[in-house]
N, C-alpha and C positions, 0 to 999 in steps of 0.2 A: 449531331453531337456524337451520340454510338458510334457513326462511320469516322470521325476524326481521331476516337481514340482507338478501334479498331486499327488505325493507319499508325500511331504513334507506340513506339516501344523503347520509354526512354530506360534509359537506368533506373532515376530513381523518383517514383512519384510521391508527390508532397501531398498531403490530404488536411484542407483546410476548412474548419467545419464553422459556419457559421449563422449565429442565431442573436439581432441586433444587436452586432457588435459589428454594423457599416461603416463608423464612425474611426475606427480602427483598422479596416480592412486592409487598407492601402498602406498603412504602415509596414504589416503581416507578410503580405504579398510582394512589395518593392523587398525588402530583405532578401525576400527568396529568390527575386529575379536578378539581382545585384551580385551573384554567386559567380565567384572563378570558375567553378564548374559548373557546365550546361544541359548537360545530356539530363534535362529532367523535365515531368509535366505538373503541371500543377492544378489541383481538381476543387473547385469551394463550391462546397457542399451547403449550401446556403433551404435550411433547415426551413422554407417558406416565412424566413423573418419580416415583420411589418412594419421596418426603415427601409432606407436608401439602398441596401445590401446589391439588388441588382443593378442598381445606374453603377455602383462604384465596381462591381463584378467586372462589367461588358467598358467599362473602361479603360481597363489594360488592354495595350495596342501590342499583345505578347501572344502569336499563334499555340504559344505554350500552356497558356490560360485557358482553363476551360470552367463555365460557370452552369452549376448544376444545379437547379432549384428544385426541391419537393413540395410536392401537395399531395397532400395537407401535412403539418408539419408531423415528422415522427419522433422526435424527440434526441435526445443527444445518443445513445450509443446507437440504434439502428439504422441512424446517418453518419455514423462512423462507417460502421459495418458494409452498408452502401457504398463510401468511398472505397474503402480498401477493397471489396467487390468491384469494382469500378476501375481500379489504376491498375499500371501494365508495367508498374517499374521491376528491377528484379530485389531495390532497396525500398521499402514504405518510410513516410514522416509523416506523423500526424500534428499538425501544429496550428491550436485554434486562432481563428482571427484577432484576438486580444494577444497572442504573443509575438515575437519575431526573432529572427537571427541576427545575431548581434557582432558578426564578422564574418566580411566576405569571404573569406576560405573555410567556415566551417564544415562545407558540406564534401570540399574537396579532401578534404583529411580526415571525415568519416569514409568517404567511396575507399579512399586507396587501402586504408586498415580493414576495411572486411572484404576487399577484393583479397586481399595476405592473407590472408586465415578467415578459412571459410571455417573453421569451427567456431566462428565468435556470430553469434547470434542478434543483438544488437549492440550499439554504442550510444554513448552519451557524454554527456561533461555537466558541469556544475551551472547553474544560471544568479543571473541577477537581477534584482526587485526594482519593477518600474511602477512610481506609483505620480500620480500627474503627472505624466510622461519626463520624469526626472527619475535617473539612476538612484538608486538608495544603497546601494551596497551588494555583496557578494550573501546568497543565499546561502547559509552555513550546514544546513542539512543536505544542500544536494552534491558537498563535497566528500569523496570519498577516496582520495588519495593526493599528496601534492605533487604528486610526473604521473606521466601517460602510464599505463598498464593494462593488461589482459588478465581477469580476474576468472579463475577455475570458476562453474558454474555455480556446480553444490555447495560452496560456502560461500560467492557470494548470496545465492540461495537465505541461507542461515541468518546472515546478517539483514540484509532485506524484509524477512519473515518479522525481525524487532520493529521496525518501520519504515513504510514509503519514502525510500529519498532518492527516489530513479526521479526527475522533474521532466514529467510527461513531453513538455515541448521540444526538451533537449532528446529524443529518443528516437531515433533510427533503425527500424527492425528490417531484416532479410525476411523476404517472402515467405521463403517454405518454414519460417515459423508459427507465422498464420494458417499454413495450408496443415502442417502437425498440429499444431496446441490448437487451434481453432481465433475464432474473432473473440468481443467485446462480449462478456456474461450480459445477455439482459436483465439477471435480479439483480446485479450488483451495480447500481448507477453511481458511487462514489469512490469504490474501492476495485472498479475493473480493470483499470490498468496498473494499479498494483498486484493485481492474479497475475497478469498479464507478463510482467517484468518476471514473476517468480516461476511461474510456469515456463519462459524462456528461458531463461536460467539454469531448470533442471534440466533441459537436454543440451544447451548449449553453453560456450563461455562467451563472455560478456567485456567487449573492449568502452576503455573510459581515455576521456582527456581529460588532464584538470584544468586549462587553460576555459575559461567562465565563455561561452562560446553562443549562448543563446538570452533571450529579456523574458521574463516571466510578471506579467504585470497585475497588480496585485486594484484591486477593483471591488464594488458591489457586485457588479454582474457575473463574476465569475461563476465556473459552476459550484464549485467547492459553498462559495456562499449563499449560494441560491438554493441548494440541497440543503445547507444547515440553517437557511429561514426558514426553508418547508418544514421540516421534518431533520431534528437533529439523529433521530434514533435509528434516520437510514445510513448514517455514519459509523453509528455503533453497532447495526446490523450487520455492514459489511465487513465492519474491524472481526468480528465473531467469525462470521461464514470462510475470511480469507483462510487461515488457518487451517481448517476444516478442510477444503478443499484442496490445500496445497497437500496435505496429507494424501486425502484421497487420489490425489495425480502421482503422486511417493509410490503408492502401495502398485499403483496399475501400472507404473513402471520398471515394479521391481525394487524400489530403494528403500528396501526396507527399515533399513537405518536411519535414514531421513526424514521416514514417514515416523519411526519414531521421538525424534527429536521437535518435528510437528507439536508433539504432544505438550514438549515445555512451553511451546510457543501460544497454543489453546489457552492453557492454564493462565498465562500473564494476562492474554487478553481480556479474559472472563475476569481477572480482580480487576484491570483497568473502567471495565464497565460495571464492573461488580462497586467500586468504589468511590467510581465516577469522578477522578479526580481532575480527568480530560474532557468534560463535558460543564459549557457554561450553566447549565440548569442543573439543579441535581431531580429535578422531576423525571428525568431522562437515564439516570442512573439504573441500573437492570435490579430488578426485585428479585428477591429468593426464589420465588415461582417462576419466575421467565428464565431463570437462571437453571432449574432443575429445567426446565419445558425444553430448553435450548439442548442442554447436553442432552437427553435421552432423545431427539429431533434428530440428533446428526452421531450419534455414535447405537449400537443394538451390543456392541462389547459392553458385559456386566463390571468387568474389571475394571475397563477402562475408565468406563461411566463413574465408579466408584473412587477411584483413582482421581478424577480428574474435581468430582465433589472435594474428596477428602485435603486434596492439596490448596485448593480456593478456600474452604471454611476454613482450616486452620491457620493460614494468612490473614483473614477478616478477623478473626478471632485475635489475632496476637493487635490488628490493628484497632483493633477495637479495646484490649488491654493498656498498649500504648497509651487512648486517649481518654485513659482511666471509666473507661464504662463497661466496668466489668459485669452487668446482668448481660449483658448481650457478648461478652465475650466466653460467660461460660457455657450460652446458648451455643454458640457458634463450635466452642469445643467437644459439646454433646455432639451436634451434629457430625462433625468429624470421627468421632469413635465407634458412632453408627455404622459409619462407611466400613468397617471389619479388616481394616488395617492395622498392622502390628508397630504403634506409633510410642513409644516407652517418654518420647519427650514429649509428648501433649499431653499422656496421662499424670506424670507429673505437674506439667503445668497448670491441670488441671484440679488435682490437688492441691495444689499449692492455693492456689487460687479459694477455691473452697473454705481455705483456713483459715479467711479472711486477712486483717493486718498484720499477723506472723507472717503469715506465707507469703502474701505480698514482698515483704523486707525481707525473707530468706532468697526469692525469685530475682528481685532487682541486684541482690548481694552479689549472688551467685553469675548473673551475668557479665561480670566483669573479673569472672577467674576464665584462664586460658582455654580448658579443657573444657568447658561449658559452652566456650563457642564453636567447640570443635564438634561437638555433635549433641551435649543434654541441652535442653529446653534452653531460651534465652528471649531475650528484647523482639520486636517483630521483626519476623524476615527468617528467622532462625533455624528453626522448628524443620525438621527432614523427615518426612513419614521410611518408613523402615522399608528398605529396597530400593528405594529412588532418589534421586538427586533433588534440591530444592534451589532454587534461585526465586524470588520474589518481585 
């Protein structure tokens, strides 16, 4: 096997990871062999699954096929990491056995666009939901333009950073972004190839199609669902850690603008788990203690750290006004003024609040005068601690 890929130096290797999903493979693989364009190999990574995975492996009668079994199995990203270690393309695709491509020239109209412009780092296009192997529609998150385009890196960056809508299957990376930014994070098993996209991103630009160009099939076994039966909170882990990290790649590169803008990006994330509005259990939802434990974890800036408390409690606090449970919203606003931030509309709000039923009725009055929502206190969402910008 070594010596055959040793011999082959196609374009572009496909890296197809699979773990009992045999049943599927052959769907996966004829796609990719069906291509206008040739010059590629194709590697399945067959994670020591215990179905059919190898009879259906060593069945393609395609010297392009190469079937790579591990023992004992390693798990899903260090048999990524293995493939892409493994293939000799100068383009990677990572594309697991449950997906496919979903028109024979896809791959020919990725090759030509990042042969053009070698500053584009990966491509992609938008996919569509196969669920009992029947189309369901156009996946509406992973569109992000309606024509082709080449999108600057650092703000598709920005956009990205809001949520995962690069659709893993659809993703075509150049080598030497792997050989710069590195592989597949091993603490992050739900959220690493969303690093992955953003960390590409920040040194390169990023070419898209919009024409819907790969199947994304939507299953039990996926991984997405198989991490969120284990353990939903490794989903909310790595929602945390992305952030955090994409900063830190900010700072070491120099961008330090970007690394601050990181910061709004922390902040939403910490109330989305802080509020748990994206998690089916609220048992899962992050407690005030894992919440302080988390920021002082990943930042040793006093400011920041204080900064990034003060902006989350006082959004908990307004939402927690909103839904008229005002003990904990004035909890929430104590908290906030701790932080030693110069906040003139919480302390308001705060009195107000205090005043009981007047102040309530002067508070909700008040937010519906113009100049109220222009910067004093208001409805949740509002609220701009003094020096920084607020988005909720």
């Amino acid at each position: 096997m070594e010596t055959l890929l040793r011999k082959m130096k196609p374009k572009v290797s496909f890296i197809v990871p699979c773990y009992k999903l045999g049943h599927l493979l052959s769907d996966c693989v004829e796609s990719i062999l069906c291509q206008t364009y040739r010059d590629f190999e194709v590697l399945i990574m067959d994670d020591c699954s215990p179905d059919d995975t190898p009879e259906v492996a060593r069945s393609f009668q395609d010297p392009r096929v190469t079937h790579i079994r591990n023992e004992p199995n390693l798990g899903h990203l260090p048999n990524y990491n293995k493939g892409i270690g493994l293939s000799r393309g100068k383009y990677i695709w990572l594309i697991s056995a449950d997906d496919q491509l979903r028109t024979p020239y896809v791959l020919q109209r990725y090759v030509e666009l990042m042969d053009r412009h070698p500053e584009v780092g990966f491509v992609f296009c938008p996919g569509v939901g196969i669920l009992d192997g029947k189309e369901i529609g156009l996946l509406g998150y992973s569109v992000h333009d309606s024509q082709d385009a080449i999108f600057e890196g650092h703000r598709f960056l920005l956009k990205l950073l809001e949520r995962n809508t690069v659709l893993a299957a659809a993703g075509m990376v150049r080598r030497e972004c792997y050989e710069r930014v590195g592989v597949f994070p091993l603490d992050m098993p739900y959220g690493g190839d969303w690093f992955l996209w953003c960390a590409f991103a920040l040194h390169y630009d990023v070419g898209y199609f919009a024409e819907p160009m790969v199947n994304y099939r939507q299953h039990d076994l996926s991984m997405t669902n198989l991490l969120r039966s284990e353990d939903e909170r490794i989903l909310m882990k790595d929602d945390i850690t992305l952030p955090w990290r994409i900063k830190k790649e900010c700072e070491k590169a120099g961008y330090n603008a970007l690394a601050s803008s990181c910061v709004e990006f922390i902040v939403r994330q910490y109330l989305r788990c802080f509020l748990g509005r994206e998690w089916r259990n609220p048992a899962t939802r992050l407690t005030p203690q894992e919440f302080d434990s988390s920021v002082e974890s990943y930042t040793s800036n006093l400011r920041e750290r204080n900064y990034i408390r003060a902006r989350v409690f006082s959004t908990v606090g307004d939402r927690c006004y909103g839904a008229a449970d005002y003990e904990r919203a004035l909890f929430y606003y104590r908290q906030t003024m701790s932080e030693g931030f110069f906040m003139p509309a919480l302390w308001l709000k705060y009195g107000l609040l205090r005043m009981g039923p007047v102040g309530k009725y002067i508070r909700d009055g008040l937010s519906d005068v113009s100049s109220w929502r222009k910067g004093l206190p208001g409805k949740a969402g509002t609220n701009r601690p003094g020096g920084y910008g607020h988005s909720s």
